[in-house]
C-alpha positions in Angstrom: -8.4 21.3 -22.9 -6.9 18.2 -23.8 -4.0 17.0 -25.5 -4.2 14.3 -28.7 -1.6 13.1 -30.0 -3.4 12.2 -33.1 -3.7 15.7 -34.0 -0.2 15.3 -35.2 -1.2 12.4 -36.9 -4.0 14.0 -39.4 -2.1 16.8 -40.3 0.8 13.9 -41.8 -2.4 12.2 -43.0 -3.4 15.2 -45.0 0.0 16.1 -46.4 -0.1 12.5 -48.2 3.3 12.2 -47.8 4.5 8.9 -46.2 5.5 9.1 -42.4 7.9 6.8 -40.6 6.6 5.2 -37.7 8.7 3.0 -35.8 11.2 1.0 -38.3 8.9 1.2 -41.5 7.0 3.9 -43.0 3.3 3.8 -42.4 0.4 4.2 -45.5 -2.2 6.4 -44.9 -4.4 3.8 -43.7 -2.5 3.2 -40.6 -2.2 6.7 -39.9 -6.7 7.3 -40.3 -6.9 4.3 -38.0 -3.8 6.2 -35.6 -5.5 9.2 -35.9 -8.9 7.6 -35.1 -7.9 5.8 -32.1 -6.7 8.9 -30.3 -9.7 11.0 -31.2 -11.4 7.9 -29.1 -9.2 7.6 -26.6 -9.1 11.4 -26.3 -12.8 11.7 -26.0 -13.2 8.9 -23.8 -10.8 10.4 -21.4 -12.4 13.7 -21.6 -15.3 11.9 -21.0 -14.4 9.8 -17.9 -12.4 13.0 -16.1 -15.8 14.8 -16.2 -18.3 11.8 -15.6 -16.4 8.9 -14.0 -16.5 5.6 -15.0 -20.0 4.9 -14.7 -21.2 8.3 -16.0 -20.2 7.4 -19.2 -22.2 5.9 -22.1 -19.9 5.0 -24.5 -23.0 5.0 -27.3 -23.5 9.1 -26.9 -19.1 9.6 -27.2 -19.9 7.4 -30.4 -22.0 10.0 -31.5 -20.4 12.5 -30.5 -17.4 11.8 -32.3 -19.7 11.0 -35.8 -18.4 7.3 -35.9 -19.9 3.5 -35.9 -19.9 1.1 -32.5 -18.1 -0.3 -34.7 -15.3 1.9 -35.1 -14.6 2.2 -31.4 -15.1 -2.0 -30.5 -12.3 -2.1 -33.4 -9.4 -0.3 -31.2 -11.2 -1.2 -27.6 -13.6 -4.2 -27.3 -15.1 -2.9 -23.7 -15.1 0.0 -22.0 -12.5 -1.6 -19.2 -10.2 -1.6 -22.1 -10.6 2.0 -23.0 -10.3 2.7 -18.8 -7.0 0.5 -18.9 -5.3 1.9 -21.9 -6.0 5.5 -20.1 -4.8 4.4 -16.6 -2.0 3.4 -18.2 -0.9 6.2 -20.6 -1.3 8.1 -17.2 1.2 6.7 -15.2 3.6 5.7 -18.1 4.0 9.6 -18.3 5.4 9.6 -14.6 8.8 8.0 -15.1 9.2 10.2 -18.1 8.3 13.5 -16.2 10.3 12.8 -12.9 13.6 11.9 -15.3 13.5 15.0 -16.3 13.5 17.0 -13.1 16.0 14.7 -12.3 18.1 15.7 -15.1 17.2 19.1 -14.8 18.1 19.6 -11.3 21.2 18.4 -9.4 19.3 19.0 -5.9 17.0 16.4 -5.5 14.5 18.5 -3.1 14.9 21.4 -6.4 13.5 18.2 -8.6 10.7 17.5 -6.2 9.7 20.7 -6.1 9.6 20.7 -10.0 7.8 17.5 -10.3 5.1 18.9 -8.2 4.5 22.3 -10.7 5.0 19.3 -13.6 2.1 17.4 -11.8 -0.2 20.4 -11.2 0.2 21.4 -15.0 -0.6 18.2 -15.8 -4.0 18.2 -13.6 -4.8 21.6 -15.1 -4.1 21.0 -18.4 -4.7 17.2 -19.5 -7.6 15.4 -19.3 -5.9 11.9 -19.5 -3.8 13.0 -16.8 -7.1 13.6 -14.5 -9.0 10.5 -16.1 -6.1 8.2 -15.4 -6.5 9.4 -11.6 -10.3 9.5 -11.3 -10.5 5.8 -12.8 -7.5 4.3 -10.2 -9.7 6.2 -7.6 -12.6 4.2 -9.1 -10.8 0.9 -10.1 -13.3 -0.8 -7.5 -15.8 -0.5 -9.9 -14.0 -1.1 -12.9 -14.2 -5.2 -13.5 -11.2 -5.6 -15.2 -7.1 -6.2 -14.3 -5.7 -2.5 -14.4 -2.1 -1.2 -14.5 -0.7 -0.8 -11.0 1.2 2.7 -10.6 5.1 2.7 -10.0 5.9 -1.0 -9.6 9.3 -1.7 -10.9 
């Protein structure tokens, strides 16, 4: 299983109604190419959790997903890109997910505890989670400047 943000994002782009994004409201242009760039990303990282870095050919995800080379080189000119953008997505979600144990828990050993179950559901249950991980464990191979995890 895998979580996708853009799935949100097509059921707005369905409605046709206009959706606010940020300060402005977006057309239903933006929202497609949204939409589309988190199907990639969320394929990709599906992808990369099960196969690594170099197990994947980005060619047969193109397929996969029914769309152009293209398509995907539009949103992420390289496959580093696409490995950064999931690194990163990774451990932006840890500041996030440790404030709210934090908040939840006046004990601080309570909130470790907590982050730890957060963590594990995390590993269990989202594939950008486990791909952000198996591609820092890989970064050797990956020729490209990646985001560094919990510098301040």
């Amino acid at each position: 299983m895998c979580r996708v943000g853009g799935v949100t994002l097509t059921a707005e782009i369905e409605s046709g109604k206009p959706v606010r994004v940020g300060s402005g409201h977006a057309t239903r242009r933006e929202l497609a190419g949204a939409a589309t760039r988190e199907r990639i990303l969320a394929a990709v990282a599906q992808a990369f959790d099960q196969r690594g870095y170099l197990g994947v050919n980005l060619n047969s995800v193109v397929q996969e997903l029914g769309l152009t080379k293209g398509a995907l080189y539009y949103f992420f000119p390289t496959k580093e890109a696409l490995a950064s953008e999931i690194i990163a997505r990774c451990f932006d979600a840890w500041v996030p997910l440790a404030g709210q144990a934090l908040e939840e828990h006046a004990d601080l050993l309570d909130a470790l505890v907590d982050v730890t179950y957060r963590v594990a559901r995390g590993f269990q249950n989202d594939c950008f989670t486990r791909a952000g991980i198996r591609l820092s464990q890989e970064r050797n191979l990956i020729k490209a400047e990646l985001p560094v995890p919990f510098v301040g």
